[in-house]
Every structure is written in structure tokens, then in C-alpha cells.
C-alpha positions as CSV (number, residue, x, y, z in Angstrom):
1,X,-19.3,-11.1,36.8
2,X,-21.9,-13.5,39.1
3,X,-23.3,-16.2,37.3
4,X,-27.0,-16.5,37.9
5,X,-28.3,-19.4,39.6
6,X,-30.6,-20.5,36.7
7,X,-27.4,-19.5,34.1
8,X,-25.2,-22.1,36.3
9,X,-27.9,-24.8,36.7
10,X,-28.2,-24.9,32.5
11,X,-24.4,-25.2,32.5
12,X,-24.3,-28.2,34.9
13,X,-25.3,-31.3,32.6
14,X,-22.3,-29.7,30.3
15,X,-19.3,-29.7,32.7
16,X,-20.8,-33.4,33.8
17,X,-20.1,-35.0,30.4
18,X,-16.7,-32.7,29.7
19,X,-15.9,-34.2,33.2
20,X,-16.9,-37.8,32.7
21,X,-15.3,-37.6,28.9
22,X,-11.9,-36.7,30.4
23,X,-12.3,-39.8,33.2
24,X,-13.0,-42.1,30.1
25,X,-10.0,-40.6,28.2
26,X,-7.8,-40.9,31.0
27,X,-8.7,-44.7,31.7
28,X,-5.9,-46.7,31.6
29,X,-6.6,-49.6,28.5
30,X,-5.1,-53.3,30.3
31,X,-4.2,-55.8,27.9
32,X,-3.9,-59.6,28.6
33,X,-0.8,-60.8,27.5
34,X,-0.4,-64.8,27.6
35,X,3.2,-66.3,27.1
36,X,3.1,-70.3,27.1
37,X,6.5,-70.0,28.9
38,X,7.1,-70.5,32.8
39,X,8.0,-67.4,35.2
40,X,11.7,-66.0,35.3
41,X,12.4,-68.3,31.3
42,X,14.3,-65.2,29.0
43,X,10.1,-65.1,27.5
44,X,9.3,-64.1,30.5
45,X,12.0,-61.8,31.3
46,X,11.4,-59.7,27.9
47,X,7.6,-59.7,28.6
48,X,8.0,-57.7,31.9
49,X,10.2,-55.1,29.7
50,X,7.2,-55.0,27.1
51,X,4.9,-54.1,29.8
52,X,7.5,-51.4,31.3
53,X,8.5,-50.0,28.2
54,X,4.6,-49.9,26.9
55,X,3.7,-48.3,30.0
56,X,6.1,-46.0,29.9
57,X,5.5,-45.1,26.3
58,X,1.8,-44.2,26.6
59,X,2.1,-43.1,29.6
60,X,0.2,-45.2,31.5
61,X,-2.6,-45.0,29.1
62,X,-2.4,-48.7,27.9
63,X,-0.6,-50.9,30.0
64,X,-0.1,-54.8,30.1
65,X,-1.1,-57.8,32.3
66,X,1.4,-60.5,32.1
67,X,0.5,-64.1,32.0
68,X,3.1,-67.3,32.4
69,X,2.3,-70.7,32.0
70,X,-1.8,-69.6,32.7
71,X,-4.4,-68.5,30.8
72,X,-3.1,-70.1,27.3
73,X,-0.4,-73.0,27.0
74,X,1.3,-73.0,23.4
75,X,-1.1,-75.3,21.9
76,X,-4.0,-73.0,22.8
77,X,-2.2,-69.6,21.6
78,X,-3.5,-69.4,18.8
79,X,-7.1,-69.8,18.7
80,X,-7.3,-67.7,22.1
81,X,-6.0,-65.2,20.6
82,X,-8.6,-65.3,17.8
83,X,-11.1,-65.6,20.5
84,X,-10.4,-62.9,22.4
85,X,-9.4,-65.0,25.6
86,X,-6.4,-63.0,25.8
87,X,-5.5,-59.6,23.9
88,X,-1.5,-60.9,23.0
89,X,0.0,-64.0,22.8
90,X,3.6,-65.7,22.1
91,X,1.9,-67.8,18.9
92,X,4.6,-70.4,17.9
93,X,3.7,-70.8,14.1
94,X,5.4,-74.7,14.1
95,X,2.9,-75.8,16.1
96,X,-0.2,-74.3,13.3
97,X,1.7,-75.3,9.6
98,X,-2.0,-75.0,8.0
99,X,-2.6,-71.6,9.3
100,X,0.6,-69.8,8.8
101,X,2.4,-71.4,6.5
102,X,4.7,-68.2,4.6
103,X,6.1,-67.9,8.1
104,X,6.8,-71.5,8.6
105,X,8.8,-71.6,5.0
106,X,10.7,-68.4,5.9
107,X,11.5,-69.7,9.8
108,X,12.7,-73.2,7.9
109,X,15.2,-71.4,5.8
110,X,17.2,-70.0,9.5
111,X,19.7,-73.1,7.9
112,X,21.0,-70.2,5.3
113,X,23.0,-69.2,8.2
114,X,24.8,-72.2,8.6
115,X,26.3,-71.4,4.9
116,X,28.0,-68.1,6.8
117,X,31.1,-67.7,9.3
118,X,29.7,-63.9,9.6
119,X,28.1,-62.8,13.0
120,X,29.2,-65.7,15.2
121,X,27.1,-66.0,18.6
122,X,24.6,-63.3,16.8
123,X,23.3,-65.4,14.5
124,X,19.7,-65.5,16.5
125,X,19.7,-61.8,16.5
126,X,20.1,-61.8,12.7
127,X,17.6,-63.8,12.1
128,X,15.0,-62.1,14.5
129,X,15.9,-58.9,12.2
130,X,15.1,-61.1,9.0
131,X,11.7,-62.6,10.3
132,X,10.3,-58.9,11.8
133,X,11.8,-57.2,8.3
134,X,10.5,-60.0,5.8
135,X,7.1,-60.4,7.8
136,X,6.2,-56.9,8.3
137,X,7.6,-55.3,5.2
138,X,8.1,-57.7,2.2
139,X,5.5,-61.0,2.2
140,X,2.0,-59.8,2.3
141,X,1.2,-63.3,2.4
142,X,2.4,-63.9,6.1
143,X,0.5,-60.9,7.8
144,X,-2.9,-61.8,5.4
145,X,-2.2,-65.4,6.8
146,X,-2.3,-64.1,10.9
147,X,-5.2,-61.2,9.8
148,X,-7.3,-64.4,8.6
149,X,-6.3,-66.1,12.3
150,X,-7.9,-63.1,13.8
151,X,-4.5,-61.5,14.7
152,X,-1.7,-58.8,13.8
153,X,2.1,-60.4,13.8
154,X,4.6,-58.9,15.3
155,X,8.3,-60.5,16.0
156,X,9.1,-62.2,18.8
157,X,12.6,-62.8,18.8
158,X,14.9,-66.0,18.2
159,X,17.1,-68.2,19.8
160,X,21.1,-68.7,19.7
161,X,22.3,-71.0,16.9
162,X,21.7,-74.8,17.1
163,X,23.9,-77.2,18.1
164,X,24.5,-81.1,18.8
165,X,24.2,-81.6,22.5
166,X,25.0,-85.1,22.7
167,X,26.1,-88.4,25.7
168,X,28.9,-89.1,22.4
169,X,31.7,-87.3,20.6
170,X,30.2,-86.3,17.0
171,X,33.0,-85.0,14.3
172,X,32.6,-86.3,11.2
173,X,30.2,-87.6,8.8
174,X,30.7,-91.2,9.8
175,X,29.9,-90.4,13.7
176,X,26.5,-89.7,12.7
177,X,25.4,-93.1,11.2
178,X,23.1,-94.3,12.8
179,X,22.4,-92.3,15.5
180,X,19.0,-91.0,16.9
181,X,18.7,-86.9,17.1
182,X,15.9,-85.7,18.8
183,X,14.8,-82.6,16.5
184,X,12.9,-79.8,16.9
185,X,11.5,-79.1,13.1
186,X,11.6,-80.6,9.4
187,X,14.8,-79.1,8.3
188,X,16.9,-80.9,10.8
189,X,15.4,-83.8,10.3
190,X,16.0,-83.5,6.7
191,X,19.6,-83.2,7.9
192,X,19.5,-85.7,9.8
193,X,18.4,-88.2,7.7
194,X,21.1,-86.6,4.8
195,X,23.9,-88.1,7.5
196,X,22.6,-91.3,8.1
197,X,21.0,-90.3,11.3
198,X,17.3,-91.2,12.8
199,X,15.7,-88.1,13.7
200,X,12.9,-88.5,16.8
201,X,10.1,-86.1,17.7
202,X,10.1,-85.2,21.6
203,X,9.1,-82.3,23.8
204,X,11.3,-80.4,25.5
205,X,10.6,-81.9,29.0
206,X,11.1,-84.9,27.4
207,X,14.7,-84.5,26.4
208,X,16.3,-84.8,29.5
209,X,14.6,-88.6,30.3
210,X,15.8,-89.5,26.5
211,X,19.5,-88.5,26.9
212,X,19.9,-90.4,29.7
213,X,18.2,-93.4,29.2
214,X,19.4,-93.7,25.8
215,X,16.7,-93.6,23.7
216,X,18.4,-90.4,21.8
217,X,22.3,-89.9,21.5
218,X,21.9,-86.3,20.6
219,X,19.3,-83.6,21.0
220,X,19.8,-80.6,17.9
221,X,19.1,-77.9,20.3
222,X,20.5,-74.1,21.2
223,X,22.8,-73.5,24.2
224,X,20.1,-71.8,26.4
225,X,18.6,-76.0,27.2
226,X,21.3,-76.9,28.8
227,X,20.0,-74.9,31.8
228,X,16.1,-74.0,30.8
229,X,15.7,-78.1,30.7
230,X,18.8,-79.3,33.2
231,X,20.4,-81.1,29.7
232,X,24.0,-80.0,31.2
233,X,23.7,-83.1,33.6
234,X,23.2,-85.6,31.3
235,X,25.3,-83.9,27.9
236,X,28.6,-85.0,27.7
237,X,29.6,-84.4,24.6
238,X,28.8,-80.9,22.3
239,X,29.6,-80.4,18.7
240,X,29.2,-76.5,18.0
241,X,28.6,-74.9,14.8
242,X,26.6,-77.9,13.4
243,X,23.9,-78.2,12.2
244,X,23.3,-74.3,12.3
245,X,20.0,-72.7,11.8
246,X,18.1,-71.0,15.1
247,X,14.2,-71.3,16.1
248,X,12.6,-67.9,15.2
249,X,9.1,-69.1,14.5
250,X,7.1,-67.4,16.8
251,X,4.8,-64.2,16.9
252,X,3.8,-61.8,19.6
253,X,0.3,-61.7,17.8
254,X,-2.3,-59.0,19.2
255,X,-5.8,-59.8,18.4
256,X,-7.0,-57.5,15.4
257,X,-10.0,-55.9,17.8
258,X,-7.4,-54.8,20.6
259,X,-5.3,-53.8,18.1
260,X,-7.8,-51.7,15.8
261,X,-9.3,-50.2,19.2
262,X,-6.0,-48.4,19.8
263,X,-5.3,-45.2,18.5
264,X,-2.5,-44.8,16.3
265,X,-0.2,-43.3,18.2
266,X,-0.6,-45.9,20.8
267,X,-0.1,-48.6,17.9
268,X,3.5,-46.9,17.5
269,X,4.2,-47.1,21.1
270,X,3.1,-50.6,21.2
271,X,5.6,-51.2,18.1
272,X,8.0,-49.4,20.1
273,X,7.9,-51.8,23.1
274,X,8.1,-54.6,21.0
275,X,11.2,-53.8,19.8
276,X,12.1,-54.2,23.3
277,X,10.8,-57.2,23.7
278,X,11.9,-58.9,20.7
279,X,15.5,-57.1,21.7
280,X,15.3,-58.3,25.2
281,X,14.2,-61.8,24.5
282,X,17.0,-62.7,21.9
283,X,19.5,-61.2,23.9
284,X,18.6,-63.2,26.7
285,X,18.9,-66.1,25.0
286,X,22.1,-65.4,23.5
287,X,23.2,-64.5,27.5
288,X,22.2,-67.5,29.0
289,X,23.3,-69.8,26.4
290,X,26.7,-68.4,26.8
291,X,26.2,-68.9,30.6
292,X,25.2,-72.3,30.5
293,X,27.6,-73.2,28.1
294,X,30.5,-72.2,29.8
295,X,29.1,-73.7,32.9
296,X,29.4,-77.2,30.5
297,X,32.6,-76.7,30.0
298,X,33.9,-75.7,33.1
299,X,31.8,-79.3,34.8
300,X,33.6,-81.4,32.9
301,X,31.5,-82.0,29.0
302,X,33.5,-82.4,26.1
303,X,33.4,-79.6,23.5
304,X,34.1,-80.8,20.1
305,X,34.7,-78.8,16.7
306,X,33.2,-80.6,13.8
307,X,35.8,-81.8,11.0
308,X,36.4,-79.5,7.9
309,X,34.1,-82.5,6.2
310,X,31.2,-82.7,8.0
311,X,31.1,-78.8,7.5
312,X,31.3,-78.8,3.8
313,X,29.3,-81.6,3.7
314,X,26.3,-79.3,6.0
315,X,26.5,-76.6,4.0
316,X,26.1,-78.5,0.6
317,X,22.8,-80.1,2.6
318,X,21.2,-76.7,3.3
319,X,22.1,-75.4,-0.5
320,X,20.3,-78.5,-2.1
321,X,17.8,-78.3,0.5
322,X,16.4,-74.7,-0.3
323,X,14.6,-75.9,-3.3
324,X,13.3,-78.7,-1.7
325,X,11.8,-76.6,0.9
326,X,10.2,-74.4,-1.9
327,X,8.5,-77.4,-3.5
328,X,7.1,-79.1,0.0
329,X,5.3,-75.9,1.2
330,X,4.2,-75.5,-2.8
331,X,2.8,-79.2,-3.1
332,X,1.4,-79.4,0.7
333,X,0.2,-76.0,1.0
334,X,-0.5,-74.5,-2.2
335,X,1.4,-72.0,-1.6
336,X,1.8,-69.7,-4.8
337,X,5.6,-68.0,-5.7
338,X,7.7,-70.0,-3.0
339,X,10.7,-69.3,-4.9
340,X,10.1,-65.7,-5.8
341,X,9.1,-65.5,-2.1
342,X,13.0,-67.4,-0.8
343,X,14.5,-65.1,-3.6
344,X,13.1,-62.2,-1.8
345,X,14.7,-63.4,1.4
346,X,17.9,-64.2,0.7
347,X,19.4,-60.5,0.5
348,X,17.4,-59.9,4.1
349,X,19.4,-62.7,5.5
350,X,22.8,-61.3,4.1
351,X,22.1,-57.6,5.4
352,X,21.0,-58.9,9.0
353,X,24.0,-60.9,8.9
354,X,26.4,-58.3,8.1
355,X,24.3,-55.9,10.1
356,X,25.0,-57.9,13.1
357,X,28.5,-58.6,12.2
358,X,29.8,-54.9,12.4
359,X,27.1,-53.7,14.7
360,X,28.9,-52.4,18.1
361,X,26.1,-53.7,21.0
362,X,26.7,-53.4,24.5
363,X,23.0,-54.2,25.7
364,X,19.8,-55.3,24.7
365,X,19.1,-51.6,24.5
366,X,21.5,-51.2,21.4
367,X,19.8,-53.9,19.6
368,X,16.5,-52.7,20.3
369,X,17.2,-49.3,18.9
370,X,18.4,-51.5,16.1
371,X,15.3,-53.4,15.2
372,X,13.5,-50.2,15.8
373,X,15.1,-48.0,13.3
374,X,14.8,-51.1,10.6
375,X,11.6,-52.6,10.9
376,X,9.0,-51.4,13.1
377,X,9.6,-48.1,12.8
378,X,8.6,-48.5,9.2
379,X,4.9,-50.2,9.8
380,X,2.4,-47.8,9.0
381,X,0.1,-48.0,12.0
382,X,-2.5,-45.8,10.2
383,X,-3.1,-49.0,7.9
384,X,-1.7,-52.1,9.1
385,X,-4.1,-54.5,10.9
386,X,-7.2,-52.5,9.5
């Protein structure tokens, strides 16, 4: 039947704001994402599989912007993510101990690996599994202490195990007297210290310059350096398996308004595609240390295999060091139920271990499915971050 002219007019304003309400719905949502890393480092690598997988979850409905080394550096994360200067950032909780301290403690306790043979050259993919699973699901604590920073966590990923990349052959307890270790958090230079050893604060970039001048014998760092900061041309001597422990303190934190302005079933695809990323990033790691070790070897750099003593002796470091880790955050912090909180921890770090132990992984992919099915996958997105 004809519509009338006057009938159609009427009907005009109507199909105008269906039409402009579908254009609005169909907007894709762009989200800032600031790294703090360079272009082409293994953070950079897993942040261009967020953004593909997070497109390709949604659709194309919210996608993300990536940002290396601009925008934010990793002393700014933090409060730009609070202030809205970029929607997600790689917040490295070391460099904040005031504001998240519950992470800190748990990230300071990666030494309980070092008490394990389990899960050898998996041990950073354990431990990204324990952070995302104690974070997210068990310590209430950690996410109220990001939600007061203006941001959701969610895990980032960790690196391989830490070694002693050194310019002299370490073995035993007595090679360590006296030497300097450049360090990269309080737990090894507790250790340090334990062996005799002066432990020295430096930047990254600055690592290289130390080695070779001398001013540091050793740097207690992951594989992955050797390459990232050119170390394999001044190391000449690597002790692996000691001291242990891996660097997981960081967060991929979204700021709480991006985050609430999603729906929630975009919040689950983001979750999704951080399992990627947190997947893809340890992996990387894990690949490149292997790659850059090897090329060590192969150029000449002694590898060494610490003595059945200085093993024993690490391990019965990092058992008496557990309490005293408990009382520092307690007395500096006031941090309430640090033990019941390590308590709580210890059987995540056992299944994450085994976990990875038996796990059959080919690819990042595995893993990711992995970190999926155990952690995210559980976050109710109805709830959290609101």
C-alpha cells in the first residue's frame, strides 16, 4: 500500500535517529595502549597480538592503538594511566612500592622457584600463571590497591629465570665474596649480601658500561639481556640456575573509565586478548633468551654449573628469607595478613609449576589457551573493575 506523503514525512525524524543509533553502535571504540618498551622488544611483539586478537574478538568494535617508547615512559605509567593520558599501560609495580605493594610482596617471592628442579626453562611461564591467578582470583588486596590508582590489573607476563651473567667464573660460595652484582630488586640483593657480595642499583642501559669497565663483576639478570642490551659482548662468564627467581611485576592496567565504558561482553574479549598477550610476551622471552644464549655459547662465553653447595646454600637463603619478606612489607607498609597472604600463595606456585612441567606446548597459542582456561576466563566482567 502507498504511503502518504504527510504519513512518510512524520516517519522521517524516526528512521533519522534508528539510523544515526546504528552509526554510533557501529563506531569502532580505539584504545591508547602505552608500553614503556622500544619497537620490535618481545613487549612490543605481544602488544601487536593484543591489538590483533582484540580486534578480531570484537570484531572490530574496539580495537587498539599501540604506543612504544612515546606517550608514557615506565616512570610515568602509572599516573597516566590514572589520568587518562593513555587508556592501557605496561605499569611496572617495582618502580611504585607505596601504591601497590600486595603485588610487590607476591612478585618478590618468584625466589620459591629456585627451591624446585620442576619446569626447567618454564619457570617465567609459571610464574606469569601464579601472578594473573593470585592477583585476579585470591588477594583482594592487590586489585583494591590498582582500583585506588585509577586502574583494573591485568597480567602481563614474566621473564625466563635469572641468572649470573658475569666477566668471572662464579661456582661456589667463596667466588662470590666480595664481588659487586648489579641487581634488579630487594630479594637479590638480600642474596647477595647472604654470599658476601655487594649488590649495586643500575639501569638496564647502564649494564653494559658497568661490565666492561669493571665497576660490576656480575649483573643477576634473565637470558633475554644478553641481546635486548648487547651484554653477550662484554659476559664472559654465565652461572645458570643461580640465583633463580624471574621478574613478573608488571601489569597491563586499563584505566577504570575505559574499562567500565565497555560492555561486558567486550570486557571478556578484552580478557581474551590478554591472555594472548601475556602468552605471547612470556614466550617470547623464553625464545629469545634461548636464542641469545646459545649465541653465548657458541661465541666463545664460558657456561658454568654452580657447585652442589652454593645450590643448597640458595635455596636455604630463599626458605629463611620468606618470613623476612612477610615482616618488611608488614613493618614498611602496614600491610595486614602478609603471612596468611604467602600461605595463600604457595600452593599457586606448586600447581603453576607442575602445570607447566607436564603441559605439552608447541606455541604461544597453547599457553594462551592455558592462562585462558585458568585465570581469566574466571573474572567475572559483570563485577570486576565496577
Amino acid at each position: 500500500m502507498p504511503v502518504s506523503p504527510r504519513f512518510r514525512k512524520a516517519l522521517l525524524p524516526i528512521a533519522l535517529a534508528s539510523g544515526l543509533a546504528v552509526t554510533m553502535t557501529g563506531q569502532a571504540k580505539e584504545l591508547s595502549y602505552a608500553l614503556g618498551f622500544p619497537p620490535n622488544s618481545a613487549a612490543d611483539d605481544a602488544a601487536t597480538t593484543f591489538a590483533n586478537k582484540l580486534a578480531e574478538e570484537t570484531g572490530g568494535e574496539v580495537t587498539a592503538k599501540n604506543y612504544a617508547m612515546s606517550l608514557l615512559n615506565l616512570a610515568e605509567m602509572s599516573d597516566g594511566v590514572r589520568d587518562g593520558i593513555a587508556d592501557i599501560g605496561n605499569v611496572l609495580t617495582p618502580y611504585f612500592p607505596r601504591q601497590y605493594p600486595h603485588a610487590n610482596m607476591a612478585a618478590e617471592l618468584t625466589m620459591l622457584l629456585a627451591l624446585d628442579s620442576r619446569a626447567k626453562g618454564r619457570q617465567g611461564m609459571a610464574y606469569a600463571g601464579v601472578m594473573g591467578e593470585f592477583l585476579l582470583l585470591n588477594c583482594e588486596d592487590c586489585v583494591q590497591d590498582f582500583i585506588d590508582q585509577g586502574q583494573i590489573y591485568l597480567p602481563m607476563g614474566a621473564t625466563p629465570e635469572y641468572q649470573l651473567l658475569c666477566t668471572s667464573p662464579i661456582e661456589t660460595p667463596e667466588d662470590l665474596k666480595g664481588k659487586r652484582l648489579r641487581v634488579a630488586g630487594a630479594q637479590w640483593s638480600r642474596w647477595a649480601s647472604h654470599f658476601g657480595a655487594t649488590s649495586v642499583s643500575l639501569s638496564g642501559n647502564e649494564v653494559y658500561e658497568a661490565l666492561e669497565q669493571g665497576v660490576v663483576d656480575c649483573t643477576v639478570q634473565s637470558n633475554p639481556e644478553l641481546g635486548n642490551f648487547g651484554l653477550k659482548d662484554v659476559v664472559t662468564d654465565i652461572t645458570v640456575g643461580i640465583p633463580g627467581g624471574v621478574f613478573s611485576g608488571g601489569s597491563v592496567s586499563v584505566g577504570l573509565s575505559p574499562w567500565q565504558e565497555l560492555s561486558a561482553e567486550h570486557r571478556e574479549d578484552l580478557l581474551k586478548a590478554v591472555s594472548h598477550l601475556m602468552a605471547d610476551m612470556t614466550w617470547r622471552y623464553q625464545t629469545y633468551g634461548d636464542r641469545d644464549f646459545k649465541e653465548a655459547r657458541e661465541s666463545g662465553v664460558n657456561i658454568h654449573q654452580p657447585s652442589e653447595a652454593l645450590v643448597e646454600a640458595s635455596r636455604a637463603f630463599v626458605r629463611e628469607d620468606i618470613p623476612r619478606i612477610a615482616s618488611n612489607y608488614t613493618e614498611q607498609y602496614g600491610m595486614t595478613n602478609a603471612d596468611a597472604k604467602i600461605e595463600t600463595l604457595r600452593p599457586i606456585v606448586e600447581k603453576w609449576i607442575k602445570l607447566m612441567d607436564e603441559a605439552k606446548l608447541e606455541d604461544a597459542e597453547d599457553l594462551a589457551a592455558i592462562y585462558w582456561e585458568e585465570i581469566l576466563s574466571k573474572v567475572d566482567v559483570e563485577t570486576y573493575g565496577q
